[in-house]
DODREN-709598 format. One record per atom (N, C-alpha, C): x, y, z. Coordinates in Angstrom, 1 decimal, padded with zeros to 4 digits. Example, Ala and Ser with C-alpha at 12.3 -4.5 7.8 and 13.67 -1.06 7.14 Angstrom:
BEGIN
     c1     c2     c3
  013.2 -005.7  007.8
  012.3 -004.5  007.8
  013.2 -003.3  007.8
  012.8 -002.2  007.1
  013.7 -001.1  007.1
  012.9  000.0  007.9
% end
This chain:
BEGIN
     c1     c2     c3
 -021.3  004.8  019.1
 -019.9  005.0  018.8
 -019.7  004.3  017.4
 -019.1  005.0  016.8
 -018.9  005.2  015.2
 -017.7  004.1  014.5
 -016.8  003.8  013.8
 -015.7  003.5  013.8
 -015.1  004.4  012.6
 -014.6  005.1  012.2
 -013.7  005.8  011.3
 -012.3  005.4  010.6
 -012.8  004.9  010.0
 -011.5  004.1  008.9
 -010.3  005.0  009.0
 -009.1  004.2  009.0
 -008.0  004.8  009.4
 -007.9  005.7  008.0
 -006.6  006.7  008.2
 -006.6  007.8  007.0
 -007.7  008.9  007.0
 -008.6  008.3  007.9
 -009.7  009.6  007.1
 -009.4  010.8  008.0
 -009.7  012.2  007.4
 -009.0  013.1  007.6
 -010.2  013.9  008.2
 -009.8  014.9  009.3
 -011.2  015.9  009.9
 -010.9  017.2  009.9
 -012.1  018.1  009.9
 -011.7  019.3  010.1
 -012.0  019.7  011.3
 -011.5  020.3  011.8
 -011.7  020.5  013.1
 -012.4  021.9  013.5
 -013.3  021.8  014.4
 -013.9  023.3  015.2
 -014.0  024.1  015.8
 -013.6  022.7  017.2
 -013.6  023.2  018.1
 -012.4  022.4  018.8
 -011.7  023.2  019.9
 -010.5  022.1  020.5
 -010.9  022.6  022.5
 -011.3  021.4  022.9
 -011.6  021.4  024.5
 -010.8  021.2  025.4
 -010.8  021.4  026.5
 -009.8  021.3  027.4
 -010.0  019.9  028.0
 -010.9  019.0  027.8
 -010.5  017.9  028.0
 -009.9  016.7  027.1
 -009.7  017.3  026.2
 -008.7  016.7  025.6
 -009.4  015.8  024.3
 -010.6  016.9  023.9
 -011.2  016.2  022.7
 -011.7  017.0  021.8
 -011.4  016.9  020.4
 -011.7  017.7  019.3
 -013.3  017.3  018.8
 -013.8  018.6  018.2
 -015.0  018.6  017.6
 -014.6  018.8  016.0
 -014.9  017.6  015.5
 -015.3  017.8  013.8
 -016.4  017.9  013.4
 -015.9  018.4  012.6
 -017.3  018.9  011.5
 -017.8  017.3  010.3
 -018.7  016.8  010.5
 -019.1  015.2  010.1
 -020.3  015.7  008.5
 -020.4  014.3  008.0
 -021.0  014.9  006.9
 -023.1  014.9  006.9
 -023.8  015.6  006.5
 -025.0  015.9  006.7
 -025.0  016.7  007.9
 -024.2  017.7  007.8
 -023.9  019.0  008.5
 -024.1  018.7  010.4
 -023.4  017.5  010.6
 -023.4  016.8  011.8
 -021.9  017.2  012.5
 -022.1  017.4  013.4
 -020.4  017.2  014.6
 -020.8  015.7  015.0
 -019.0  015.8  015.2
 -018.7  014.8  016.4
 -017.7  015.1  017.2
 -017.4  014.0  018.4
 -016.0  014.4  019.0
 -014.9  013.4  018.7
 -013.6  013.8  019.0
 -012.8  012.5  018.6
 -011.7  012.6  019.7
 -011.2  011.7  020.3
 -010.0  012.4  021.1
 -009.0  012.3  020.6
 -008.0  013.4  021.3
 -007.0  013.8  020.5
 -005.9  012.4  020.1
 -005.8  011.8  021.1
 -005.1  010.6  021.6
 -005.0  009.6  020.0
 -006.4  009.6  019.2
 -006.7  009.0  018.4
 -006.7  010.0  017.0
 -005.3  010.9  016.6
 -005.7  011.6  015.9
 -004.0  011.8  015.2
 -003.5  011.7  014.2
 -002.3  011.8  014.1
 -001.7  012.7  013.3
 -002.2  014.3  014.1
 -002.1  015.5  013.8
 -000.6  015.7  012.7
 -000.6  016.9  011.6
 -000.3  017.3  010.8
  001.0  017.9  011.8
  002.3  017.3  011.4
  003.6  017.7  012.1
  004.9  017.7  011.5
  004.9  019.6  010.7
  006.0  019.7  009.6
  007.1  019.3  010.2
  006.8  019.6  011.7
  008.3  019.5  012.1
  009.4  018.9  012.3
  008.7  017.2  011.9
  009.6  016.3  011.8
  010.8  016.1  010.9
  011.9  015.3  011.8
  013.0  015.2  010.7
  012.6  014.5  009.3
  013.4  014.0  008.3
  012.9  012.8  007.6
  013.6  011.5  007.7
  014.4  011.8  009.1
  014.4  010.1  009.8
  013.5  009.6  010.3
  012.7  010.9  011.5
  011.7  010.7  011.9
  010.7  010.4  011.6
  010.0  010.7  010.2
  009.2  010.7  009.4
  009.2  009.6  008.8
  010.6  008.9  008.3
  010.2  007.3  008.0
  010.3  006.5  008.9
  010.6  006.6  009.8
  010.2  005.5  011.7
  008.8  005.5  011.2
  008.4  006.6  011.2
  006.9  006.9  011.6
  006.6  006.1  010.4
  006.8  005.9  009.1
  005.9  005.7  007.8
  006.0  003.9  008.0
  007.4  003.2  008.5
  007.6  002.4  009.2
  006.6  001.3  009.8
  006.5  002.6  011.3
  005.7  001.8  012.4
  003.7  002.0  011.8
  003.8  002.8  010.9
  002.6  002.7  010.3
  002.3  001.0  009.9
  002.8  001.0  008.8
  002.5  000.1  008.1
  002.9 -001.7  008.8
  003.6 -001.6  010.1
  003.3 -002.5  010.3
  002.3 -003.0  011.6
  001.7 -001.4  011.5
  000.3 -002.0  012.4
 -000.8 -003.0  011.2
 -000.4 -002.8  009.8
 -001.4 -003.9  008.7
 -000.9 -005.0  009.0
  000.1 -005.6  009.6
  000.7 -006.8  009.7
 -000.4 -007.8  010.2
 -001.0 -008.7  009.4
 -001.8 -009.7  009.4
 -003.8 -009.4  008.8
 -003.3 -008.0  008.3
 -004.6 -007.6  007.6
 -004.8 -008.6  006.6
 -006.3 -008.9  006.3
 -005.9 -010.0  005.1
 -006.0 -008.6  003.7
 -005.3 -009.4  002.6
 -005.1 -008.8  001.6
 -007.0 -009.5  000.6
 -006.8 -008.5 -000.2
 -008.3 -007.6 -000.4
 -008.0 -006.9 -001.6
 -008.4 -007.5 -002.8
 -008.4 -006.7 -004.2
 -009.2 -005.6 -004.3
 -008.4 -004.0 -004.5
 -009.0 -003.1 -004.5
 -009.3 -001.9 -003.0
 -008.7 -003.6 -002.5
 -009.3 -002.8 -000.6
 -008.6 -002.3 -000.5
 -008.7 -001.0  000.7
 -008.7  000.1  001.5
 -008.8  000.5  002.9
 -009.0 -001.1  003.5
 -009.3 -000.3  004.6
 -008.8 -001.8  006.0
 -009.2 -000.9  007.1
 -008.0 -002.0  007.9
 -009.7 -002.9  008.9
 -009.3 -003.7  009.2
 -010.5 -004.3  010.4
 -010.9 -003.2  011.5
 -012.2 -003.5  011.9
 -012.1 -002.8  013.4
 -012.1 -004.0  014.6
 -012.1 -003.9  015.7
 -012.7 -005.0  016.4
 -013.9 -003.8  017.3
 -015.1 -004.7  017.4
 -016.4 -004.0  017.7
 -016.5 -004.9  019.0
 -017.5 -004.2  020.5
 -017.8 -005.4  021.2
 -018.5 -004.1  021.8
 -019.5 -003.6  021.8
 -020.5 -003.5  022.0
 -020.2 -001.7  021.9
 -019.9 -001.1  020.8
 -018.7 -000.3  020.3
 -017.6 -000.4  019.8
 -016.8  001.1  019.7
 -015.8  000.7  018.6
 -014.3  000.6  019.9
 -013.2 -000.2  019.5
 -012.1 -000.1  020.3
 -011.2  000.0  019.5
 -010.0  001.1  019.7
 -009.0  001.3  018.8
 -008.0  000.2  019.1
 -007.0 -000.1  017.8
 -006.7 -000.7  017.5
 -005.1 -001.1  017.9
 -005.0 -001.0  019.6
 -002.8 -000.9  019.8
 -002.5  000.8  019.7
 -001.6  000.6  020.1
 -000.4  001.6  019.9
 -000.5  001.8  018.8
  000.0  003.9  018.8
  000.0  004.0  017.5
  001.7  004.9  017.2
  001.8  005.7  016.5
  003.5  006.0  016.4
  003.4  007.3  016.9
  004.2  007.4  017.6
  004.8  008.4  018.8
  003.5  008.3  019.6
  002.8  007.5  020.5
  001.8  007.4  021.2
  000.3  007.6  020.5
  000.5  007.7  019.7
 -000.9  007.8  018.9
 -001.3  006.8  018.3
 -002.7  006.8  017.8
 -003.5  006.0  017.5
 -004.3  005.6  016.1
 -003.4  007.0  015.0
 -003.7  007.0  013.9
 -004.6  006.7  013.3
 -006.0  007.3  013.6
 -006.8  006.9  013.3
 -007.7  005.6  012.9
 -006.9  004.6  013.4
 -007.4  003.0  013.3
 -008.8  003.2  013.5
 -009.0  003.1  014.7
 -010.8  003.7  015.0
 -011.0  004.5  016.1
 -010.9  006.3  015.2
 -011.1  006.4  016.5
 -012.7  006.8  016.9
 -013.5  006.9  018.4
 -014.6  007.0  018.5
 -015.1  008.2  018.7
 -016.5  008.1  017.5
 -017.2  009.6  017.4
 -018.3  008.9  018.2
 -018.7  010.7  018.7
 -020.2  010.9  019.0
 -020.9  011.6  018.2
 -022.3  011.7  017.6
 -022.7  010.7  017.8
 -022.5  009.8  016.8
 -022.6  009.9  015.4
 -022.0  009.6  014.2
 -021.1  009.5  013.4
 -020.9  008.8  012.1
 -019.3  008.6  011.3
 -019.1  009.3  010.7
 -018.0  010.0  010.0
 -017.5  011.3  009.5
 -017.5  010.9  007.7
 -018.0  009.4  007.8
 -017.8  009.0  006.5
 -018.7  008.1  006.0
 -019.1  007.3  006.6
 -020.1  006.7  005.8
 -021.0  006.5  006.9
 -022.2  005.8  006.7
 -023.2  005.0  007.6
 -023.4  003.7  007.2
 -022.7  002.0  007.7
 -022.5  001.4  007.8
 -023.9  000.7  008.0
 -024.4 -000.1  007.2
 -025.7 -001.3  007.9
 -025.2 -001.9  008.8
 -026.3 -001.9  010.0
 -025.7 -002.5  011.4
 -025.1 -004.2  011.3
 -024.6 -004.1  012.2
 -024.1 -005.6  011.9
 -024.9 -006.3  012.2
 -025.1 -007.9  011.6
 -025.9 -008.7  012.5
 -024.7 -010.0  012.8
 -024.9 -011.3  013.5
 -024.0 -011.7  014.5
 -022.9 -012.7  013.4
 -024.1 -012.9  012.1
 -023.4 -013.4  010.7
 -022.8 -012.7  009.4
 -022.7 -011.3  009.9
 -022.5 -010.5  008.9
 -021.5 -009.5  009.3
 -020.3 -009.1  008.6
 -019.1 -008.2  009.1
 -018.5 -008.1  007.6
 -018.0 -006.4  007.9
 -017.9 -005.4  006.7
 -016.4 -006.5  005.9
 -016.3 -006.1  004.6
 -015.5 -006.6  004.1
 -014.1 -005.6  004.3
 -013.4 -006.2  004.7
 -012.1 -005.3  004.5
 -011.0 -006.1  004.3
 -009.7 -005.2  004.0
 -008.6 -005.8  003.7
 -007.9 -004.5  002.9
 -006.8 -004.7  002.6
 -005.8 -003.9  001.3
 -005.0 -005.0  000.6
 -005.5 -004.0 -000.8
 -004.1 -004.8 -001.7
 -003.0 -003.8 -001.4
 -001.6 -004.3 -002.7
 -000.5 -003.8 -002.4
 -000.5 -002.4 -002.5
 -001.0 -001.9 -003.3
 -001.3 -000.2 -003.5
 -001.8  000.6 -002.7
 -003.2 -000.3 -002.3
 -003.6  000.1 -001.1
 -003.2  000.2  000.0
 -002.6 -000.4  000.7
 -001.5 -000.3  001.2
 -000.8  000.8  001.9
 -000.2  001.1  000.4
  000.9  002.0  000.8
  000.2  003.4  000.5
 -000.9  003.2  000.0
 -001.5  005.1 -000.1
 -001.8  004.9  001.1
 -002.5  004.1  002.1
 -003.0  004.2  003.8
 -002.1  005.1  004.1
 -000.5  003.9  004.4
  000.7  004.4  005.2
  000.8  005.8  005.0
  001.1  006.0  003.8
  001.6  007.5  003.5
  000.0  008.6  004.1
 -000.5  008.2  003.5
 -002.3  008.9  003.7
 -001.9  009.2  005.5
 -001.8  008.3  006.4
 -001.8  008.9  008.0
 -000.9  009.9  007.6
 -000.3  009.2  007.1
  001.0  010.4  007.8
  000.9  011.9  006.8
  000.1  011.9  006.7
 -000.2  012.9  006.3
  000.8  013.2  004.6
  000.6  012.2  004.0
  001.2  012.2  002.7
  000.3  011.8  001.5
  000.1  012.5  000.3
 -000.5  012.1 -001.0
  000.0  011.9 -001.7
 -000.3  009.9 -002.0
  000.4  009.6 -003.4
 -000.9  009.2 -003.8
 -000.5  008.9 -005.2
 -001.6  008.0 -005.9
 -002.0  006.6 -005.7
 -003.4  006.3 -005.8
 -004.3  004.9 -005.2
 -003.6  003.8 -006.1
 -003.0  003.6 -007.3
 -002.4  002.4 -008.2
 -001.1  002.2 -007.8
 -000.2  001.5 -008.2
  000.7  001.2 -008.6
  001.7  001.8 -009.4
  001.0  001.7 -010.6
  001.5  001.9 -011.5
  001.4  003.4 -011.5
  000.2  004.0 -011.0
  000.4  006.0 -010.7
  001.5  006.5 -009.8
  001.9  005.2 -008.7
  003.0  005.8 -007.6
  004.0  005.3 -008.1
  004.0  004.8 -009.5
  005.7  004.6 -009.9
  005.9  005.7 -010.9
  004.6  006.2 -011.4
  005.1  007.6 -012.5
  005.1  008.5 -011.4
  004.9  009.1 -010.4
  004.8  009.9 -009.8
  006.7  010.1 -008.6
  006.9  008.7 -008.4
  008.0  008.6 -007.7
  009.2  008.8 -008.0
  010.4  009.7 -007.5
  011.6  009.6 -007.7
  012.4  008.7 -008.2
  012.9  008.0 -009.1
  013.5  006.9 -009.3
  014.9  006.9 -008.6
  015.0  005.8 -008.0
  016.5  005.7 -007.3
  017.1  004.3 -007.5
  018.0  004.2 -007.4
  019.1  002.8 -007.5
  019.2  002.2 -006.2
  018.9  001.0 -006.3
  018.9  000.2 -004.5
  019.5  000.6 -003.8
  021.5  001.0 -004.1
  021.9  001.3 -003.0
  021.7  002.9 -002.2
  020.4  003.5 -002.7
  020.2  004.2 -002.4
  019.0  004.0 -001.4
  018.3  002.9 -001.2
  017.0  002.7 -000.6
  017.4  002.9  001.0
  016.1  003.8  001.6
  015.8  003.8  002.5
  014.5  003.2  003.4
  014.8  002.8  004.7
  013.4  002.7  005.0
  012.1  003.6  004.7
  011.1  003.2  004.3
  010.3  004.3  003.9
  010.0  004.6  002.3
  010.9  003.5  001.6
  010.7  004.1  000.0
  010.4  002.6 -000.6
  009.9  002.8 -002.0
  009.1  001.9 -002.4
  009.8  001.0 -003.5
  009.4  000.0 -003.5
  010.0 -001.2 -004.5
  008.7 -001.7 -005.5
  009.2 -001.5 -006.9
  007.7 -002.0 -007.6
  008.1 -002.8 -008.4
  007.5 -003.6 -009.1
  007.5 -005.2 -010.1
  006.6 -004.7 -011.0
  007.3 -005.2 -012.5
  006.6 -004.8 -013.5
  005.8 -006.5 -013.3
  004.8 -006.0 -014.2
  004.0 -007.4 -015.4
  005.5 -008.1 -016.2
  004.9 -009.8 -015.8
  005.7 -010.7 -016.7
  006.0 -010.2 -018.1
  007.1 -009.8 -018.5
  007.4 -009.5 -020.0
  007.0 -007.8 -020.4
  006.6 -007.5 -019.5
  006.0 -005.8 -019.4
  006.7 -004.9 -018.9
  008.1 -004.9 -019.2
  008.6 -003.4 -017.8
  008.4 -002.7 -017.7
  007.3 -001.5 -018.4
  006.6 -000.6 -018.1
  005.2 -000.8 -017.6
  005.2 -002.0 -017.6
  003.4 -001.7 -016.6
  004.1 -002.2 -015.1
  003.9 -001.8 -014.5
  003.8 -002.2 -012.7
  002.3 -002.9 -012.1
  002.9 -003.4 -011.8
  002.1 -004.5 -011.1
  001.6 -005.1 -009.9
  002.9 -004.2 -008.8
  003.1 -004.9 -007.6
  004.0 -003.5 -007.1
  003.7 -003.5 -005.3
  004.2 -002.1 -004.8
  004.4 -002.7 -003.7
  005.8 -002.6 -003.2
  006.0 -002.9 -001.9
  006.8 -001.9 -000.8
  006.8 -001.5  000.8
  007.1 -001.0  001.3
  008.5 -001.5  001.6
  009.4 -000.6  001.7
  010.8 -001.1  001.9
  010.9 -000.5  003.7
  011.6 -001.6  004.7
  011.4 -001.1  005.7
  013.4 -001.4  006.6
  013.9 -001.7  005.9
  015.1 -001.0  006.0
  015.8 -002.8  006.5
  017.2 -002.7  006.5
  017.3 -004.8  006.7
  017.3 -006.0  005.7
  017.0 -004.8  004.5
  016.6 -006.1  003.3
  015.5 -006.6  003.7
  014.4 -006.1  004.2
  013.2 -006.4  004.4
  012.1 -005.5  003.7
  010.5 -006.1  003.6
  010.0 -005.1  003.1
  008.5 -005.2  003.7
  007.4 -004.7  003.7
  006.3 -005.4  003.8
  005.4 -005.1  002.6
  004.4 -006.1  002.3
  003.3 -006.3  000.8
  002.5 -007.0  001.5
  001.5 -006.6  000.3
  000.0 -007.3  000.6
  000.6 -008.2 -000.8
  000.4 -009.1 -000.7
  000.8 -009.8 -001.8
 -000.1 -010.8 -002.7
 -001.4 -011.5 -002.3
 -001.8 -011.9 -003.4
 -002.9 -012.5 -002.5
 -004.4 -012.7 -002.8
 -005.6 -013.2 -002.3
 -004.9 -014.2 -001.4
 -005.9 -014.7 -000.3
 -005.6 -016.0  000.8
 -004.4 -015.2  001.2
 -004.0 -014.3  001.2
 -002.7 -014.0  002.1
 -002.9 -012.9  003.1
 -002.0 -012.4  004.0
 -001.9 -011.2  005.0
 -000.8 -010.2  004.7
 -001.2 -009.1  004.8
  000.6 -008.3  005.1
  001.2 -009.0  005.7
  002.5 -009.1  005.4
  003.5 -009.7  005.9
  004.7 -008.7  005.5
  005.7 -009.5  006.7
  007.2 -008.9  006.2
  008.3 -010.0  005.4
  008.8 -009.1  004.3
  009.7 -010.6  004.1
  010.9 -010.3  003.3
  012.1 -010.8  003.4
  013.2 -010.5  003.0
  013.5 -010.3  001.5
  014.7 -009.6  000.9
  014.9 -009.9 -000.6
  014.8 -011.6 -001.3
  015.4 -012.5 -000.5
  015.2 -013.5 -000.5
  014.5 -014.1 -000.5
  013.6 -014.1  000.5
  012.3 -015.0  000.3
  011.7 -014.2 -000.1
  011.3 -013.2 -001.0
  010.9 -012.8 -002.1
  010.7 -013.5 -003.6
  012.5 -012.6 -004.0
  012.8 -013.5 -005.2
  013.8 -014.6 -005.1
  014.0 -014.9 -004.3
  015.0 -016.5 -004.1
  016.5 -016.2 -004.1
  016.8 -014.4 -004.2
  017.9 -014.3 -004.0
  018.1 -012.7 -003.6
  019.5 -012.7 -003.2
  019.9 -011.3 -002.2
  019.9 -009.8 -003.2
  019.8 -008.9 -002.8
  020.2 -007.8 -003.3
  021.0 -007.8 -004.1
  022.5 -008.0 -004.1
  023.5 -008.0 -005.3
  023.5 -009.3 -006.1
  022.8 -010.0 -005.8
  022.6 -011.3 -007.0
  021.3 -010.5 -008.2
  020.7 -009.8 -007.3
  019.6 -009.6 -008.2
  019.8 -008.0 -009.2
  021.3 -007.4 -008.4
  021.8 -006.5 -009.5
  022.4 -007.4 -010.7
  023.2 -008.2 -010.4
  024.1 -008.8 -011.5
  023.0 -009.6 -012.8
  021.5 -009.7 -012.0
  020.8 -010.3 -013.1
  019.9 -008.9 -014.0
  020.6 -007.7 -013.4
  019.8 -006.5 -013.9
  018.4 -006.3 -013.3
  018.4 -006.6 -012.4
  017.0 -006.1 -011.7
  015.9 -007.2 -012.4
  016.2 -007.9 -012.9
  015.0 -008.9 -013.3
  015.2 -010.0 -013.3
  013.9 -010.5 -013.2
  013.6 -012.0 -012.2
  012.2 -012.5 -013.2
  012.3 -014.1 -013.5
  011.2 -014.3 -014.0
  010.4 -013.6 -015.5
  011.4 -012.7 -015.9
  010.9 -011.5 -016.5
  009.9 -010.3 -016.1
  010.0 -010.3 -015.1
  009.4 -009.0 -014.3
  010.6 -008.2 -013.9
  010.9 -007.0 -014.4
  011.6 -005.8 -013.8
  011.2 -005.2 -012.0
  012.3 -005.6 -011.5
  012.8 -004.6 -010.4
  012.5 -003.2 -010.3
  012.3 -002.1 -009.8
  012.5 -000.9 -009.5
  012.6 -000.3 -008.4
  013.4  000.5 -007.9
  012.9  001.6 -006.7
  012.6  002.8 -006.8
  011.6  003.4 -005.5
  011.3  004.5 -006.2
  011.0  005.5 -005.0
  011.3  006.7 -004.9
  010.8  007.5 -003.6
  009.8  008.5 -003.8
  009.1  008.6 -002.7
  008.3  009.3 -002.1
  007.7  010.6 -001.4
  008.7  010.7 -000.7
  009.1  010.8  000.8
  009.8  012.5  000.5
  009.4  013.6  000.8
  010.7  014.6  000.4
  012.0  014.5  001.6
  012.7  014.8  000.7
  014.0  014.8  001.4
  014.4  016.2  001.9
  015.5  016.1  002.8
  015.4  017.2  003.7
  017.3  017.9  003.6
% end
């Protein structure tokens, strides 16, 4: 049993009556995966629904450690792979879920009892995961998901849409990407030795939402921005 890095995406073959899909794996291999652990492509959602979902994603990272460059979430292994909690609307989102016989994506050196894969996400990383389950493509930087995003005015923010920080003295370079989760709250991967976490406008920048309009969106000399995502409906 395999572990499959959450986000990663399958094509599928075959569909069984017991309740497990056959993908198509790479070096012209199958595997199975169950459905349970699979967090099928579903236009049908509202786009309330849709950001619960983008929501309860991202705070399954909550305590990932943060990881320059990283991409990817822990597994926990014990003599196999075990997925990882609840996932949104009863699924499993691909945390890990388990193939036979092989990984759909890489082949892993086995572990030995002093040795375990590096993982983690930075802030970018991050938020391409969240969006990535849910069946959404943004771009892997920062600074790509702020050219790429809707610009909006805070009192427009919703749970589900993104808050970015330019470079000291730089308003046009971005530097930092955070999930906005609705409360004046947000979650980030925020800087080496740290975890995802959640944390308010406040204990952010040391002050509230409308303090931080009246200073023009900047703090420290780093620019504020919001930015969306997400289509609207």
């Amino acid at each position: 049993m395999i572990a499959a890095p959450i986000g990663t995406r399958f094509s599928v073959t075959e569909s069984t009556l017991n309740e497990y899909y056959r993908v198509s794996l790479s070096g012209k291999k199958d595997g199975w995966i169950d459905r349970n652990d699979v967090n099928e492509n579903n236009t049908r959602l509202t786009e309330a629904a849709l950001r619960e979902d983008i929501v309860a994603t991202a705070k399954r990272f909550l305590g990932v450690p943060y990881l320059w460059g990283g991409r990817s979430m822990p597994v926990e292994t014990n003599s196999g792979v075990r997925c990882q909690g609840p996932g949104v609307r009863g699924r499993k989102l691909l945390s890990s879920p388990v193939l036979r016989p092989t990984s759909p994506v890489y082949y892993p050196e086995p572990e030995t009892q002093n040795s375990k894969p590096i993982t983690g996400v930075d802030c970018s990383g991050l938020t391409n995961l969240v969006f990535r389950v849910n069946n959404i493509d943004i771009p892997r930087d920062a600074q790509d998901q702020w050219a790429m995003a809707e610009k909006i005015t805070h009192d427009r923010l919703k749970q589900g849409d993104l808050i970015f920080i330019s470079a000291e003295g730089k308003s046009n370079f971005i530097t930092h990407v955070m999930l906005y989760i609705g409360r004046k709250r947000f979650i980030e991967a925020f800087e080496t030795g740290s975890t995802v976490r959640i944390r308010t406008f406040r204990e952010g920048f040391g002050v509230d939402l409308p303090d931080l309009k009246k200073q023009g969106f900047e703090i420290d000399k780093k620019r504020i921005y919001f930015g969306r995502v997400l289509p609207t409906q």
